[in-house]
N, C-alpha and C positions, 0 to 999 in steps of 0.2 A: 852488779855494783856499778853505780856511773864512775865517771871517770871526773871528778873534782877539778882538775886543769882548766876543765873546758866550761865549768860552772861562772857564771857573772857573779859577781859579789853580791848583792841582791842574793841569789839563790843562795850563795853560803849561808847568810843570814837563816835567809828561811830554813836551813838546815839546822843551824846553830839555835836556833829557838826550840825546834826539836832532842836537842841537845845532842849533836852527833859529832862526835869529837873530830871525824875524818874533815869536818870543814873547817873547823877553826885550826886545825893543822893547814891547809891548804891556804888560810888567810893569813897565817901567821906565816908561808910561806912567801906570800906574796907580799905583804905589808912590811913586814920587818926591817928590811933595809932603810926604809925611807923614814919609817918611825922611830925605828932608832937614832937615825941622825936628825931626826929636827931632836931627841931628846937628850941627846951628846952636846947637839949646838946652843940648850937652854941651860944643862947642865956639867959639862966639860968635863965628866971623869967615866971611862967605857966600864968600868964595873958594874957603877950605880944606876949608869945610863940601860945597862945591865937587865938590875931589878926591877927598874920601873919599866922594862916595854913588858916583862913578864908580868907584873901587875898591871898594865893595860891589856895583855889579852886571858886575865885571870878576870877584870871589871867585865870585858867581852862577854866571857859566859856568862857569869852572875847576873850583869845587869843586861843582855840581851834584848828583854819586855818595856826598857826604856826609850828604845830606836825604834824613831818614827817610821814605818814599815811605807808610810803616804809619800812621803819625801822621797823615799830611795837613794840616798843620796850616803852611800857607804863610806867613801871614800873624803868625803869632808867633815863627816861623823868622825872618824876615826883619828883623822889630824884632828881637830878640837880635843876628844880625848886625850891623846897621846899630849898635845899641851900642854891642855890643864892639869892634867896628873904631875908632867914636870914640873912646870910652875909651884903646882901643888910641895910637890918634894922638894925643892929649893926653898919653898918660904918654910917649910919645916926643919930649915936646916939638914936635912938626910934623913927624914924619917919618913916612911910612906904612911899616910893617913889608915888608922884601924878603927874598926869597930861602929864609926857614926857613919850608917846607908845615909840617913837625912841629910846630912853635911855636902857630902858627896854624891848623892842626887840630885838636891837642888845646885851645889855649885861647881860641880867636877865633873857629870854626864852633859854632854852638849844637847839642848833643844835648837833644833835648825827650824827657823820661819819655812811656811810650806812652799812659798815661793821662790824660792833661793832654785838656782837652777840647778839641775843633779853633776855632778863633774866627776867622770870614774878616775881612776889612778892616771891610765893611760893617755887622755889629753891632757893633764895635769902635767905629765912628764913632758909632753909636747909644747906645751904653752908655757915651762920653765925661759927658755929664752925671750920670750916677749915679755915676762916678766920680770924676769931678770931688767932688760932693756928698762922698761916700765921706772922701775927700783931706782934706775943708775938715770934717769932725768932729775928725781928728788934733789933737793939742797942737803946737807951732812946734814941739819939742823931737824928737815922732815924726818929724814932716815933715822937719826939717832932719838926720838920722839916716839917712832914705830915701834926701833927696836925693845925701846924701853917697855913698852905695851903690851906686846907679843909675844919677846923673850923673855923677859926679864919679869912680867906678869904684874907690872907697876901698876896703880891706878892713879889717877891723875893728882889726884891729894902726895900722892908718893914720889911722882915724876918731878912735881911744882918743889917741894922738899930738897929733892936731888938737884934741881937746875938752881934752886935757888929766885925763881917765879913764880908770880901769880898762878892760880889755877885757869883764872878766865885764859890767860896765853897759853897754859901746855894745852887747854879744849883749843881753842881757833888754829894752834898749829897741827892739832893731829887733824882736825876736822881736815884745814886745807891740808894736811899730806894725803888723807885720803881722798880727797876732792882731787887732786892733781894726780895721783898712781892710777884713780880709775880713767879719767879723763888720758894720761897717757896710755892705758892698756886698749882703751879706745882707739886709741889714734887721733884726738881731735886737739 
């Protein structure tokens, strides 16, 4: 029997497509802490925050044949999931979505572009403070734009509503907050 610790995510997967429970143990080892808190941080109650990482690593199995195996890229798969399933439960008011794969195929499994670079957990967790950094150059106005985005799963029709703005301004402001967070993760 290998020793799963020492498995790359990548291989979990590959294990997990075979359906071997001993992986998605090892990723649900792994993953957990960090998943659960971005889904705490979207959703603010640890119960429900709860049920949904358990339904994201219940989507895991199930939708496994969904993840781009070309990409490899586990670990930004799995933030998007863990997300959008929040998001998902919040705009449901506390319900986890049942029954509709199509629903949740097309808008709750993550498709990653093949060119996205692969980023594992572990420089992620490294590249937290430059990110961080990154974050805290923004104006409140950038930041609270993102967070509206990201956490809160607004679309801009929804943000424009809430600020009480045009649509064209909540686009030109996230565009330039994201234009300015990469440009500072840059360094330029």
């Amino acid at each position: 029997m290998s020793n799963y610790k020492n498995l790359t995510d990548i291989e979990l997967f590959e294990k997990i497509v075979k359906y071997d429970s001993k992986a998605l143990e090892e990723l649900y080892i792994r993953y957990s802490p960090i998943l659960y808190s971005l889904i705490n941080k979207i959703i603010d109650d640890k119960k429900k925050s709860e049920d949904v990482l358990l339904d994201v690593f219940t989507t895991v199995w199930k939708k496994i044949d969904l993840f781009s195996f070309k990409t490899g890229n586990v670990y930004v798969w799995l933030i998007m999931l863990t997300r959008n399933k929040a998001v998902e439960y919040k705009r449901n008011k506390g319900e986890l979505a049942k029954g509709d794969d199509k629903y949740e195929d097309f808008y709750v499994i993550p498709i990653l572009d093949d060119g996205i670079d692969s980023l594992s957990i572990d420089s992620a967790l490294k590249a937290k403070p430059e990110i961080s950094e990154a974050l805290d150059k923004l104006t409140e106005a950038q930041k609270y734009v993102l967070l509206l985005s990201f956490y809160e799963g607004l679309t801009l029709d929804q943000i424009a509503e809430k600020l009480n703005i045009p649509v064209s301004t909540v686009r030109s402001k996230t565009m330039l907050a994201l234009y300015k967070l990469k440009n500072n993760l840059l360094g330029e």
